[in-house]
GUNUSE-991803 format. One record per residue: y negated, z, x of N, C-alpha, C, CB in turn; residue number from 1. Coordinates in nm, 2 decimals. Each point is the difference from the previous one (the first is absolute). Glycine has a CB too. Example, Ala and Ser with C-alpha at 12.3 -4.5 7.8 and 13.67 -1.06 7.14 Angstrom:
% residues 2
ATOM     n_py     n_pz     n_px    ca_py    ca_pz    ca_px     c_py     c_pz     c_px    cb_py    cb_pz    cb_px   seq
ATOM     0.57     0.78     1.32    -0.12     0.00    -0.09    -0.12     0.00     0.09     0.12     0.12    -0.19     1
ATOM    -0.23    -0.19     0.15    -0.11     0.00     0.09    -0.11     0.08    -0.08     0.06    -0.22     0.12     2
//
This chain:
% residues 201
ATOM     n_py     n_pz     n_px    ca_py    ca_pz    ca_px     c_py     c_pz     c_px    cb_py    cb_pz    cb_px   seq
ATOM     6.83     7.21    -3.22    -0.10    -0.11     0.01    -0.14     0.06    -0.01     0.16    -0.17    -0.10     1
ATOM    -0.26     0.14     0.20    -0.13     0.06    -0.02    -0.04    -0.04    -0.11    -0.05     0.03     0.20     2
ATOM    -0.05     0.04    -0.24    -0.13     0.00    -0.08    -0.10    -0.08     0.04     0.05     0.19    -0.05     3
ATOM    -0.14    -0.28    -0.04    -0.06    -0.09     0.06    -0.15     0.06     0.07     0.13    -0.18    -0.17     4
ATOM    -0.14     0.34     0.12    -0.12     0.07     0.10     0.08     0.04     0.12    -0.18     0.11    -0.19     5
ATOM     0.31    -0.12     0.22     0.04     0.06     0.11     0.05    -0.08     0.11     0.03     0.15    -0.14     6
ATOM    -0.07    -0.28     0.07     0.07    -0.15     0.08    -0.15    -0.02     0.09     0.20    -0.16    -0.24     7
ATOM    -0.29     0.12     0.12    -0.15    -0.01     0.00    -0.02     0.07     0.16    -0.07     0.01    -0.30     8
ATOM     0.04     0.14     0.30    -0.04     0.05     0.11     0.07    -0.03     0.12    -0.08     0.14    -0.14     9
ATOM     0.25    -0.16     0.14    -0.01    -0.02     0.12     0.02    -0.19     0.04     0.09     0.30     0.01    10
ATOM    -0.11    -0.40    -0.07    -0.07    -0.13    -0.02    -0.12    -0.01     0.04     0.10    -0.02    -0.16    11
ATOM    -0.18     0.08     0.11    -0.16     0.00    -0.01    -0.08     0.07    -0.01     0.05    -0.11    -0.05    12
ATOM    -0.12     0.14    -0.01    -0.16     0.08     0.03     0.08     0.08    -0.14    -0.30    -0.19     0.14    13
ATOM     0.29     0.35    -0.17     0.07     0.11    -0.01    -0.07    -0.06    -0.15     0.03     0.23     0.25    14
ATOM     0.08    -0.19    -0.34    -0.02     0.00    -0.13    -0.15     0.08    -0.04     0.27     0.00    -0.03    15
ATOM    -0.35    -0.04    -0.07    -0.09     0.09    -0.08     0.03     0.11    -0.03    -0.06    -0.14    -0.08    16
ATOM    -0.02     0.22     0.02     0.05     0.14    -0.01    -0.05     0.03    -0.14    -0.01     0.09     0.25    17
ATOM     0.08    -0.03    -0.35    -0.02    -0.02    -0.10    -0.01     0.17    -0.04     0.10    -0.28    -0.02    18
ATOM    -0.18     0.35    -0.04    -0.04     0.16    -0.01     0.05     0.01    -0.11    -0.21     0.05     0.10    19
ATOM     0.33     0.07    -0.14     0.00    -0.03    -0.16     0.01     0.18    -0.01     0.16    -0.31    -0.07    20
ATOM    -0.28     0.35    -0.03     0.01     0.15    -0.04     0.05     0.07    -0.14    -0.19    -0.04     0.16    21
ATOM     0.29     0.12    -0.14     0.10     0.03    -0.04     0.00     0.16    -0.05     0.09    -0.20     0.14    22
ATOM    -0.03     0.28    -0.14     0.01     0.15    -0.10     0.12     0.05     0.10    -0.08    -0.07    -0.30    23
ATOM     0.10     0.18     0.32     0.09     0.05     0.07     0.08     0.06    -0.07    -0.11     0.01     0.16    24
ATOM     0.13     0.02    -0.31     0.06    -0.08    -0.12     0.10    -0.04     0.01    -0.15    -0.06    -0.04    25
ATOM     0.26     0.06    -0.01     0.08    -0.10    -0.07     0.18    -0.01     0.08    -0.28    -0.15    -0.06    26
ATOM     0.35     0.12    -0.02     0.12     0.01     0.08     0.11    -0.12    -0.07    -0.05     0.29     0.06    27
ATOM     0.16    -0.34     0.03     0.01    -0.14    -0.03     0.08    -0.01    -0.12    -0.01    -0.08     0.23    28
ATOM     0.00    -0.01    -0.33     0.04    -0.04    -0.13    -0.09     0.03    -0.07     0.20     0.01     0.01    29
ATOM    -0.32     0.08     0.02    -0.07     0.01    -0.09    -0.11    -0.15     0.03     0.06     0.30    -0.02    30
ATOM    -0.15    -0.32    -0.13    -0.06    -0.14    -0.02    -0.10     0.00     0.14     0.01    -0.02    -0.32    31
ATOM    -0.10     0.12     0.39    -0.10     0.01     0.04     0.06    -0.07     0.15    -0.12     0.21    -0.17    32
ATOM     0.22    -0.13     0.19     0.05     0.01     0.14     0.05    -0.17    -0.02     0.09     0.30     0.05    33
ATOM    -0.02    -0.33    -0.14     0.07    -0.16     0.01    -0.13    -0.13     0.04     0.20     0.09    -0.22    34
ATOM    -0.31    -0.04     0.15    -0.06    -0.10     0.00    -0.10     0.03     0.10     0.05    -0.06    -0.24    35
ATOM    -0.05     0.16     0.36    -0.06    -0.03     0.12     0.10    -0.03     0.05    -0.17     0.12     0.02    36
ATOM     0.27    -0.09     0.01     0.13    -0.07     0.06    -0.03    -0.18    -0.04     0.20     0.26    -0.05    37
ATOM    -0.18    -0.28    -0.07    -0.03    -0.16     0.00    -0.13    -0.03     0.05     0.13    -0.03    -0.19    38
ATOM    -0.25     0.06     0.20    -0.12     0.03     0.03     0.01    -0.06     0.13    -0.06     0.19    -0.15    39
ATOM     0.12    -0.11     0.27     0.04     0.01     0.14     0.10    -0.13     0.06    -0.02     0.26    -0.05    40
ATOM     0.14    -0.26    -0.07     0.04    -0.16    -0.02    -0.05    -0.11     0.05     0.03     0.08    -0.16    41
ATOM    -0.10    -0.10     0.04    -0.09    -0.11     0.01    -0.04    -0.02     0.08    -0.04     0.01    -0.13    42
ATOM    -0.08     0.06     0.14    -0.08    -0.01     0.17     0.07    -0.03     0.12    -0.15     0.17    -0.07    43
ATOM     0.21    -0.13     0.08     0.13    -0.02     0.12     0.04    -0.15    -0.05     0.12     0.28     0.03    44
ATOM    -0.08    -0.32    -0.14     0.04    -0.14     0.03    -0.05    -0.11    -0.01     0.13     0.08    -0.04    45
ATOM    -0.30    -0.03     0.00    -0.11    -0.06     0.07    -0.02    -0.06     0.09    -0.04     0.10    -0.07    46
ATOM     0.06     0.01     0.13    -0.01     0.00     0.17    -0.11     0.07     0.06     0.10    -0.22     0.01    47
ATOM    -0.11     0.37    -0.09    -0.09     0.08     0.00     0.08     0.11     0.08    -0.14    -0.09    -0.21    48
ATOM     0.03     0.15     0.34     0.08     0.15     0.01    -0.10     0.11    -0.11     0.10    -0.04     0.31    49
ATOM    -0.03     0.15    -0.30    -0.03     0.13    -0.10    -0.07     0.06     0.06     0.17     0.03    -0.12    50
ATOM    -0.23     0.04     0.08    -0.10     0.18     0.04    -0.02     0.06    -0.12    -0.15    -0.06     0.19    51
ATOM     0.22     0.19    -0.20     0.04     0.11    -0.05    -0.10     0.07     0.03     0.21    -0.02     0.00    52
ATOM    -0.18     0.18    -0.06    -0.06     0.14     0.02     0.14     0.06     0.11    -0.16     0.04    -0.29    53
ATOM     0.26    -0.10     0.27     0.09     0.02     0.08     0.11     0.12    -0.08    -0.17    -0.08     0.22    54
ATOM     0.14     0.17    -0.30     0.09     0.12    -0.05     0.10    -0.10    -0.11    -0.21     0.24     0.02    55
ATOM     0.24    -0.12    -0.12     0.11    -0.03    -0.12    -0.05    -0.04    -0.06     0.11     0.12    -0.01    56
ATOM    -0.06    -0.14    -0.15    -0.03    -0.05    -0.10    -0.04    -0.14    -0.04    -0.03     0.20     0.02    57
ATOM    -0.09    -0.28    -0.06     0.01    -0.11    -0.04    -0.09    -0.08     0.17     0.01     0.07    -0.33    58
ATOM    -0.03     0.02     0.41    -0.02    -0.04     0.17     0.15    -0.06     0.01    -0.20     0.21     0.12    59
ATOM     0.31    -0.12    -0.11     0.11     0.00     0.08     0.07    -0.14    -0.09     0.01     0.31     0.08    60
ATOM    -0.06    -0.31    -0.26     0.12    -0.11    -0.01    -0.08    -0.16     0.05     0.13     0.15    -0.25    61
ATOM    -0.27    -0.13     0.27    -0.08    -0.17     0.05     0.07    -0.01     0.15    -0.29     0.00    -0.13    62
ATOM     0.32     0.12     0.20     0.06    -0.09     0.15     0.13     0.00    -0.03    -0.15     0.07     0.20    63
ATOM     0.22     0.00    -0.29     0.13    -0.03     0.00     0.00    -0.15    -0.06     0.08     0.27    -0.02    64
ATOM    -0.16    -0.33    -0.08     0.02    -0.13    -0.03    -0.01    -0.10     0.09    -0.06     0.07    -0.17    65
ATOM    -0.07    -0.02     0.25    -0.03    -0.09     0.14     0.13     0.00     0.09    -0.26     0.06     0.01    66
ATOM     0.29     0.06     0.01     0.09     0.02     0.10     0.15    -0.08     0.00    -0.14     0.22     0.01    67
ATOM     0.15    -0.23    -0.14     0.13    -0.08    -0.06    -0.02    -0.14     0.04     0.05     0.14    -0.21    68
ATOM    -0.18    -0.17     0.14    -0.01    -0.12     0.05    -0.06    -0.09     0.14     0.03     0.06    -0.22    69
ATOM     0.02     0.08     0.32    -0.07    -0.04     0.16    -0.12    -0.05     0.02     0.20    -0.06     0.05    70
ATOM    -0.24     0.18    -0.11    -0.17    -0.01     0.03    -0.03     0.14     0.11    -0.08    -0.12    -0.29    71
ATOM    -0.07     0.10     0.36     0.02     0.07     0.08    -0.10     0.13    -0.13     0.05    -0.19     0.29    72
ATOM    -0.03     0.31    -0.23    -0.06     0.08    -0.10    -0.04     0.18     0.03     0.14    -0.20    -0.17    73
ATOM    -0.28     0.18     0.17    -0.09     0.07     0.10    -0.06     0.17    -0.07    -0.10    -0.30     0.10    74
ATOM     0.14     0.37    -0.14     0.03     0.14    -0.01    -0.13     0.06     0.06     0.26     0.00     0.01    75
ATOM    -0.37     0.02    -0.04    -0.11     0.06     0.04    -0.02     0.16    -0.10    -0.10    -0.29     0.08    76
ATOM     0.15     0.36     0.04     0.04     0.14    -0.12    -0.09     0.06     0.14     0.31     0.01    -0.19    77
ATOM    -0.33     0.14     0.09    -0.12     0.07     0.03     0.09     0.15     0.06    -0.21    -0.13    -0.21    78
ATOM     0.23     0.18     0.31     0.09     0.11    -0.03    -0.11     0.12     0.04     0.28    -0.12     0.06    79
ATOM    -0.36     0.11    -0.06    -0.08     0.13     0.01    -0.06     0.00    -0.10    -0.03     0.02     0.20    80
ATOM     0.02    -0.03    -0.31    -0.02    -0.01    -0.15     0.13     0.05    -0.08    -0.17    -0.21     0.04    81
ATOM     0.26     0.11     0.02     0.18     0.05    -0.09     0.06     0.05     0.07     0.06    -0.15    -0.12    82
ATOM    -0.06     0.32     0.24     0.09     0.06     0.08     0.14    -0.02    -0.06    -0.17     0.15     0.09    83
ATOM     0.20    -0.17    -0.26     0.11     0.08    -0.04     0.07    -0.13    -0.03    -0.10     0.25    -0.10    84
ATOM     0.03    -0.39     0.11     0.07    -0.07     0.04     0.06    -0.10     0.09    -0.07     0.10    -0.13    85
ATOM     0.23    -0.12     0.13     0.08    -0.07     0.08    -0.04    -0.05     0.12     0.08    -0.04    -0.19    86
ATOM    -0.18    -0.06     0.11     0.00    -0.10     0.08    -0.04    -0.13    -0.02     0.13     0.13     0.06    87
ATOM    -0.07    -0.26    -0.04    -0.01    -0.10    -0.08     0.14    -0.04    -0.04    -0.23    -0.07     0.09    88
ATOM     0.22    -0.02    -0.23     0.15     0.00    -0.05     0.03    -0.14     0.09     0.01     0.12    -0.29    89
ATOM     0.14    -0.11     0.26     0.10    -0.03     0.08    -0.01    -0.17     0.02     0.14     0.24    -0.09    90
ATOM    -0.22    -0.27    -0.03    -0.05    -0.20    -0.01    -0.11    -0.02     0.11     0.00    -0.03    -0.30    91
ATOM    -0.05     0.14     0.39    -0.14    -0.04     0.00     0.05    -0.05     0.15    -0.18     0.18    -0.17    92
ATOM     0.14    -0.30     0.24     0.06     0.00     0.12    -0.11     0.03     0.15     0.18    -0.16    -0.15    93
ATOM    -0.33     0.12     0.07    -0.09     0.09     0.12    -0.07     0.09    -0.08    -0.04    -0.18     0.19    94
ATOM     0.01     0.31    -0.13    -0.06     0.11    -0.04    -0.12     0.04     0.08     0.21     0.07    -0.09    95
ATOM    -0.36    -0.08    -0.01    -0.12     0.02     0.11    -0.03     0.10    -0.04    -0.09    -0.18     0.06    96
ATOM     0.07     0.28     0.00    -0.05     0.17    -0.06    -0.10     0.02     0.00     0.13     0.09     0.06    97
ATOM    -0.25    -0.06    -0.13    -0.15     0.00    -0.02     0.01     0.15     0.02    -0.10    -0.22    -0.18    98
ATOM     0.00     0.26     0.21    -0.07     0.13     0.03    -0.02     0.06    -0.15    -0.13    -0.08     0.24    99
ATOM     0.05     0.03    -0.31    -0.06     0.09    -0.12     0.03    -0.20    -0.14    -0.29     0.28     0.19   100
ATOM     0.27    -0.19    -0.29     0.02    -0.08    -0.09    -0.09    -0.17     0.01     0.05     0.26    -0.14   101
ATOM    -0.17    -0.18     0.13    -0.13    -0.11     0.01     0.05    -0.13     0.13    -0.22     0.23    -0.07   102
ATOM     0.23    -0.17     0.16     0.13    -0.09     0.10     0.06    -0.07    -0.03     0.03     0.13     0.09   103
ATOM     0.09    -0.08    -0.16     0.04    -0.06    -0.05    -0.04    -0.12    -0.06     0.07     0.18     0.02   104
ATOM    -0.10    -0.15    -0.12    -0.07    -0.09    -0.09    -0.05    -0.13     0.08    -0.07     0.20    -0.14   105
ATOM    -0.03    -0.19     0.22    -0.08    -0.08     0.06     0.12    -0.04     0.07    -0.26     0.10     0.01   106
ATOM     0.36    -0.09     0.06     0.08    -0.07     0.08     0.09    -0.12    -0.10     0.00     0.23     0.18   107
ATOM     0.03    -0.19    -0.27     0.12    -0.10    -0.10    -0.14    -0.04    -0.04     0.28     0.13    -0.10   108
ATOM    -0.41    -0.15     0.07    -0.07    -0.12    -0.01    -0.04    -0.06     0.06    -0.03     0.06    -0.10   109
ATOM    -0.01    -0.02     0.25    -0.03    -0.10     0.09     0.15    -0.05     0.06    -0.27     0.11     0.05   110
ATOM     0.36    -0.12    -0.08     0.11    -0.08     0.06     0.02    -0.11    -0.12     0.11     0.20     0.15   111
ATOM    -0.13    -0.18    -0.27     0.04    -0.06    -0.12    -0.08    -0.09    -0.03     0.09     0.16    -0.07   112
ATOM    -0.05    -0.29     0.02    -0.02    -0.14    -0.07    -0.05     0.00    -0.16     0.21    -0.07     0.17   113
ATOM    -0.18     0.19    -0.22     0.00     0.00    -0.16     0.07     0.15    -0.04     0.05    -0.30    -0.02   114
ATOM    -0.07     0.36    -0.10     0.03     0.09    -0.02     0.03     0.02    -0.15    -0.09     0.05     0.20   115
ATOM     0.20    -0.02    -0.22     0.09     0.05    -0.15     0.03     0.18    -0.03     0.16    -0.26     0.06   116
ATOM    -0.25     0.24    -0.15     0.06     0.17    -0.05     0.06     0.00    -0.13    -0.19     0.13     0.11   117
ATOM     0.29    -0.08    -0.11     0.07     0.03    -0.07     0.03     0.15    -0.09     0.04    -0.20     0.15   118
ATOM     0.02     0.21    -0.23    -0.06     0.12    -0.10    -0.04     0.07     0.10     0.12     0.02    -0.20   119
ATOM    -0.19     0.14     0.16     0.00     0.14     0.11    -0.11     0.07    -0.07     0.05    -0.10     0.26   120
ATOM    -0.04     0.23    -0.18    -0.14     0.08    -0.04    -0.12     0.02     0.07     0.13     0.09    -0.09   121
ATOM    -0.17     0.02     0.15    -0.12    -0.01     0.03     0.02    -0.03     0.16    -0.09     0.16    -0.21   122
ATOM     0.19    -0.17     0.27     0.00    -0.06     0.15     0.01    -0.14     0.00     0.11     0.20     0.09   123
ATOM    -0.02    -0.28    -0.20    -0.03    -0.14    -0.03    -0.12    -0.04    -0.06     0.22     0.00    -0.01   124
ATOM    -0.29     0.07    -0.05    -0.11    -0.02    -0.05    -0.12    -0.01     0.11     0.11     0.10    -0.21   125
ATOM    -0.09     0.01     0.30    -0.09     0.01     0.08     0.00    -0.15     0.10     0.02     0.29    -0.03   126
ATOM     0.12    -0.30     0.10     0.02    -0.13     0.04    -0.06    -0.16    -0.06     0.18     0.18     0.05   127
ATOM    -0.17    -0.17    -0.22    -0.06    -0.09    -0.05    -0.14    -0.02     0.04     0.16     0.04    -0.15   128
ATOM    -0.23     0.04     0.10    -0.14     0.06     0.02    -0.03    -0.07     0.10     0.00     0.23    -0.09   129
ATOM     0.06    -0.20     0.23    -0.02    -0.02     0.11    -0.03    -0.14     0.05     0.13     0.19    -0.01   130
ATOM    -0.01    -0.19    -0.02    -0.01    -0.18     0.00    -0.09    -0.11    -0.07     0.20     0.06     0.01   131
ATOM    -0.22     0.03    -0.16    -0.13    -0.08    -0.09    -0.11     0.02     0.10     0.07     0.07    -0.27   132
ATOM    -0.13     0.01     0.30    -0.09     0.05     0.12    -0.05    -0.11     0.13     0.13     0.24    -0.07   133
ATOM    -0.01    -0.25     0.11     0.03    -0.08     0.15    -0.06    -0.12    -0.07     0.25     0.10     0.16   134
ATOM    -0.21    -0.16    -0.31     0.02    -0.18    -0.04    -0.19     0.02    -0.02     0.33    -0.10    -0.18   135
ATOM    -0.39     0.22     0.13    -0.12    -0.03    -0.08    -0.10     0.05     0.12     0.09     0.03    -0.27   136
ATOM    -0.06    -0.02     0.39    -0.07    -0.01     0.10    -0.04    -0.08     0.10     0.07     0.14    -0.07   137
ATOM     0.09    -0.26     0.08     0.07    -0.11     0.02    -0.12    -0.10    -0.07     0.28     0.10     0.01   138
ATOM    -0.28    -0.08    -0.11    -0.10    -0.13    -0.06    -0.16     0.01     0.02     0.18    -0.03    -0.17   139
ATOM    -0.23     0.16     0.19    -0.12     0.04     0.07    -0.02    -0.04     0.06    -0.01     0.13    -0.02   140
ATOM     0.12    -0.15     0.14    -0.01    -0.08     0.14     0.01    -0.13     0.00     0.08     0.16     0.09   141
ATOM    -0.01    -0.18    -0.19    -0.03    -0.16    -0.04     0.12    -0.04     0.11    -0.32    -0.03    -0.08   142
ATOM     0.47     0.09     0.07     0.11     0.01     0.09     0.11    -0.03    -0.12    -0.10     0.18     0.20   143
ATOM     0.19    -0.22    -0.17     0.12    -0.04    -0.11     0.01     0.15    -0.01     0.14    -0.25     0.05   144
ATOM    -0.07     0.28    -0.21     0.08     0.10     0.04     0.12     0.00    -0.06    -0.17     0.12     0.06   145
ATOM     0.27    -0.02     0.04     0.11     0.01    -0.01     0.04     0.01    -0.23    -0.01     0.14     0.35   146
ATOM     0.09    -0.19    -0.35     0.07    -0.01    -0.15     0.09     0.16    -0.02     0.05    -0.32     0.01   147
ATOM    -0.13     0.37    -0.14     0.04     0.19    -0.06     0.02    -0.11    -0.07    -0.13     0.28     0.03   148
ATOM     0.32    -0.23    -0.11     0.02    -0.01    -0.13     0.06     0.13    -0.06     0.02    -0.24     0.04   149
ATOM     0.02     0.26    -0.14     0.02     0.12    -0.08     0.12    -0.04    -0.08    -0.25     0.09    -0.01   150
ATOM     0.35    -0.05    -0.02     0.08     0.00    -0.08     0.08     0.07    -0.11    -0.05    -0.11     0.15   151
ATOM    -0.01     0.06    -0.31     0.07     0.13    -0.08    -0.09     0.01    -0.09     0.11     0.15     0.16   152
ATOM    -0.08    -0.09    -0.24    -0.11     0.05    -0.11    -0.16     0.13     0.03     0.26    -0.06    -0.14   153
ATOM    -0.14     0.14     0.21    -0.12     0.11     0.02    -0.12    -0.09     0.08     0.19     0.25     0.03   154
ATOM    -0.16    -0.29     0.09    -0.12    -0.13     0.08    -0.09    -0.03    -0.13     0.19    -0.16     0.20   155
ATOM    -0.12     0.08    -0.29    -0.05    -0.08    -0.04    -0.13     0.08    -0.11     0.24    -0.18     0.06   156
ATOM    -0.17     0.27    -0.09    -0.11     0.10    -0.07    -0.11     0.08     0.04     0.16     0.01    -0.08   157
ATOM    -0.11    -0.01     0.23    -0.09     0.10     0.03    -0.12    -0.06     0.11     0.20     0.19    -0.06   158
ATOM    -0.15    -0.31     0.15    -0.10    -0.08     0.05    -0.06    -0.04    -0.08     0.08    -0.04     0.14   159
ATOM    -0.13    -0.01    -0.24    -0.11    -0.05    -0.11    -0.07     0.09    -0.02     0.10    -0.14    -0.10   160
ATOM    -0.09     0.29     0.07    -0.02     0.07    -0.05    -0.08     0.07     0.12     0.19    -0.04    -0.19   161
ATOM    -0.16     0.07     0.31    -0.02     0.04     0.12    -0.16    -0.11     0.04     0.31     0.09     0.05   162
ATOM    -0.27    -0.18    -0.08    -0.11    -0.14     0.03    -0.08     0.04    -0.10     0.14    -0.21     0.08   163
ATOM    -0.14     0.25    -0.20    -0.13    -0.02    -0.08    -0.05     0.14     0.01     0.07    -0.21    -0.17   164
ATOM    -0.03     0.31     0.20    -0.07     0.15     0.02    -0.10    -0.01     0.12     0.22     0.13    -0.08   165
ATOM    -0.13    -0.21     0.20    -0.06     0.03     0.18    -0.14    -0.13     0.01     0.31     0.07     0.17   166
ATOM    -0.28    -0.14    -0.28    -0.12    -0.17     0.02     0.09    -0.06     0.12    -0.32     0.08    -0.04   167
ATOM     0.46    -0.14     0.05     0.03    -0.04     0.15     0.09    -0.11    -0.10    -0.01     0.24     0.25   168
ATOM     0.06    -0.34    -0.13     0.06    -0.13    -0.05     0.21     0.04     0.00    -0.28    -0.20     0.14   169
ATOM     0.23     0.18    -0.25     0.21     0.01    -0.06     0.06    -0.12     0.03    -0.02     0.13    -0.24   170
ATOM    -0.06    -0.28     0.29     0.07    -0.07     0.04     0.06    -0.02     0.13    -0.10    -0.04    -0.16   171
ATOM     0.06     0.14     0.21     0.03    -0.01     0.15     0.19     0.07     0.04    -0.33     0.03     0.05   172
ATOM     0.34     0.04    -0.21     0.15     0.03     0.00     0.02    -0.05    -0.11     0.03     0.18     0.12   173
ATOM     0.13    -0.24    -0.05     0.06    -0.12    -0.09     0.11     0.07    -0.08    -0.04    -0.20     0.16   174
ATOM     0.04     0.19    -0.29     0.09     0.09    -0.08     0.10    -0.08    -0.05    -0.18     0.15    -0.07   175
ATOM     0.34    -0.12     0.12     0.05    -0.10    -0.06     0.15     0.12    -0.06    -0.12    -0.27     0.18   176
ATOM     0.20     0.23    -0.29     0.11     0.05    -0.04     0.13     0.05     0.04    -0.12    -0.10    -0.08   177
ATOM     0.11     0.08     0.23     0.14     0.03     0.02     0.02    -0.06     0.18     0.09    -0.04    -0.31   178
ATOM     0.01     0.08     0.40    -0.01    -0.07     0.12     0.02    -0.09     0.04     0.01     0.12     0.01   179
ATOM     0.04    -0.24    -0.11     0.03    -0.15     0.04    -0.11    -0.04    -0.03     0.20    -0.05    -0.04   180
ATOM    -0.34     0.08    -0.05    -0.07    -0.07    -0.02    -0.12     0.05     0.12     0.10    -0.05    -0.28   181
ATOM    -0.08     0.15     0.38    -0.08     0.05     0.11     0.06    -0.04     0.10    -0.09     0.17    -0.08   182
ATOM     0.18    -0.22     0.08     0.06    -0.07     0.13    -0.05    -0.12     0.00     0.20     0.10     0.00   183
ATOM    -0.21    -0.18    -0.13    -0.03    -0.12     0.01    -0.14     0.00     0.03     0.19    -0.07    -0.14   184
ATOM    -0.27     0.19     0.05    -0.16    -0.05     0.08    -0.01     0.04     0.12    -0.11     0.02    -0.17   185
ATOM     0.22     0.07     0.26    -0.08    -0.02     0.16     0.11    -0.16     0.07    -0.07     0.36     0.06   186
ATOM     0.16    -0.39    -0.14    -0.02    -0.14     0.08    -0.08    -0.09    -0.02     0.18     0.03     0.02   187
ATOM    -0.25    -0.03    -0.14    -0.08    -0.09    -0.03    -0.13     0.02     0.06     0.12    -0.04    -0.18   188
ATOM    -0.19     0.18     0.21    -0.09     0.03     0.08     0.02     0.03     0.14    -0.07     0.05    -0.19   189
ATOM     0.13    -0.05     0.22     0.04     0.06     0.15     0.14    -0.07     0.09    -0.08     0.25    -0.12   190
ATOM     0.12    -0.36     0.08     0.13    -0.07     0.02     0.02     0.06     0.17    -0.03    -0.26    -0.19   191
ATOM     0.21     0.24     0.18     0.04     0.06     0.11    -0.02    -0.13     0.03     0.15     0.22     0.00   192
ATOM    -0.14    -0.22     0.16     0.04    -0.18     0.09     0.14    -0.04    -0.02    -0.16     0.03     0.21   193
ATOM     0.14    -0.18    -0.26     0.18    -0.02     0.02     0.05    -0.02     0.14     0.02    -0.12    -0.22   194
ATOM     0.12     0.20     0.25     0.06     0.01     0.10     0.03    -0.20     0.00     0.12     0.34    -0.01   195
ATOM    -0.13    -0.30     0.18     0.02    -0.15     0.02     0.19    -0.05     0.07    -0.33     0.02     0.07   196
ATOM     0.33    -0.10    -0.14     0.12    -0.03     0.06     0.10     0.04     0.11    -0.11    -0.13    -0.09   197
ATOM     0.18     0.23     0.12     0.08     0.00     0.15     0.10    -0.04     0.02    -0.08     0.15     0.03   198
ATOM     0.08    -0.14     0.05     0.18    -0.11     0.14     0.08     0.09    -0.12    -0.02    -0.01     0.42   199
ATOM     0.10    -0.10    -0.48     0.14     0.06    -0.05    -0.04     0.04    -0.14     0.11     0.10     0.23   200
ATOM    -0.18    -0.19    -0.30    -0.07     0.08    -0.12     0.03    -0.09    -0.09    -0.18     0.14     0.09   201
//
């Protein structure tokens, strides 16, 4: 039985895309990996599609959650940056190959609706950053902007902390505990469309 992001697209106008940044990290049963796996979940039964970094670790368990739950889920991996690796894991079902990292980057944000990072180091961090960036430029322009949430403790410590050193606004990333409670703020900020009724439904 599809997934309601996988029903959605081919129904209607292509699910949202939902960015979630991750750690290349982690391996399954462990807590990190489970709870992007549930992370990916969710969103998927939203009726959100995914965008990844595309590799292993806590990337590989958010499309495996999506992917379980027939969502479509978009692998934006960098291979001239990672020669030594693979590829994209095996959840990811389209794969966009960026040239250089920065590429990257800019591509899984301008396709994306909202963005979730989840633990990492300094490549998730940088991704954070990034995104804080895009929202506090967004309001310069006096332009909605897209919804950065953070999830976890380290977020929560170190964006405040980051905000009161640089003079920049910490509210523009939303710090919440865990990935049900970042799922629920990008439906509440960002709602997918409800799929509309079809023949046989």
């Amino acid at each position: 039985m599809p997934g309601r992001a996988e029903a959605a697209g081919r129904e209607g106008a292509p699910a949202p895309v939902v960015a979630v940044f991750g750690s290349s990290a982690g391996l399954p049963g462990e807590p990190a990996y489970e709870d992007a796996r549930a992370c990916g979940r969710l969103l998927a039964e939203a009726g959100y599609a995914v965008a990844t970094g595309g590799y292993g670790g806590t990337m590989e368990a958010c499309s495996r959650g999506a992917a379980e739950a027939g969502a479509r889920v978009i692998g934006v991996t960098a291979p001239g940056a990672f020669p030594n690796r693979a590829g994209a894991n095996a959840w990811v079902t389209v794969e966009v190959p960026a040239a250089t990292i920065t590429e990257r980057l800019h591509r899984i944000m301008e396709m994306s609706t909202a963005c979730i990072t989840l633990d990492g180091s300094i490549g998730t961090l940088t991704e954070l950053l990034v995104a804080w960036n895009i929202a506090y430029i967004a309001g310069m322009a006096g332009t909605p902007a897209k919804p950065v949430i953070a999830v976890g403790p380290s977020w929560t410590a170190l964006v405040p902390h980051l905000a009161a050193q640089i003079d920049t606004d910490a509210s523009l990333v939303t710090l919440v505990p865990d990935v049900a409670a970042a799922v629920a703020e990008v439906r509440r900020r960002a709602p997918a469309p409800t799929r509309r009724p079809g023949r046989g439904s």
